[in-house]
N, C-alpha and C positions, 0 to 999 in steps of 0.2 A: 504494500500500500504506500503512495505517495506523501510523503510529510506534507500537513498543510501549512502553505507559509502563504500571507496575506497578498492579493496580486499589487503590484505598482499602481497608483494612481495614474500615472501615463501609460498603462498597459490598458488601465478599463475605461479612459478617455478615448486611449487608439480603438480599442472594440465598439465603443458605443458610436465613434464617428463612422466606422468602416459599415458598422451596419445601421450607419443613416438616422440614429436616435429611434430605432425603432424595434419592436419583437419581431425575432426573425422567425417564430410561429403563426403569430396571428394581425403583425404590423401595427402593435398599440404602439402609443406614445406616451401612454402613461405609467408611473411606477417601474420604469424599467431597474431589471438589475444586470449583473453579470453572471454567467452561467457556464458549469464544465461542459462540453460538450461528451466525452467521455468521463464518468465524475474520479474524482482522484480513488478514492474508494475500491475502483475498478483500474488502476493503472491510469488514466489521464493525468495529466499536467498541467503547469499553467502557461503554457507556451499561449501567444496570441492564437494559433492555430488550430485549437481547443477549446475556447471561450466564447459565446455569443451574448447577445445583449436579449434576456427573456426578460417579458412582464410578468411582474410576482404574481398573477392567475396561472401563469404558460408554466413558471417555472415549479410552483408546486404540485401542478397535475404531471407535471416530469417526472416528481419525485425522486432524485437520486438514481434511476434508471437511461438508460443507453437506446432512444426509440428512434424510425429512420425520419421521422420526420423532423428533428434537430439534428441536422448535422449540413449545413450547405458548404461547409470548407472543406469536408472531405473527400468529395467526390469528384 
């Protein structure tokens, strides 16, 4: 399991601009957070390449799970 260390504040600015200030689920604008795309948990990291920007609805219906419809930088 991946130690959690807190992401960079420049790392969850570059996330939230990259994906437009918006949930890359459902395209809210509001309450967004930062989100594993793989969660550490499970091997992920906090590489920008793993991180999307969810609204806290998107992100707790995720729940700490690995689902195909969160993942647009992988593919």
């Amino acid at each position: 399991m991946t130690k959690r260390v807190p992401i960079p504040a420049a790392v969850r600015e570059y996330v939230c601009q990259r994906d437009g200030y918006r949930c890359c689920s459902c395209g809210s604008t509001q309450n967004l957070t930062i989100d594993h795309i793989i969660p550490l948990a499970k091997g992920g990291t906090n590489d920008s390449s793993n991180l999307q920007t969810l609204c806290r609805s998107c992100n707790c219906r995720k729940n700490g799970r690995y689902h195909l419809i969160f993942h647009p930088y992988w593919l």
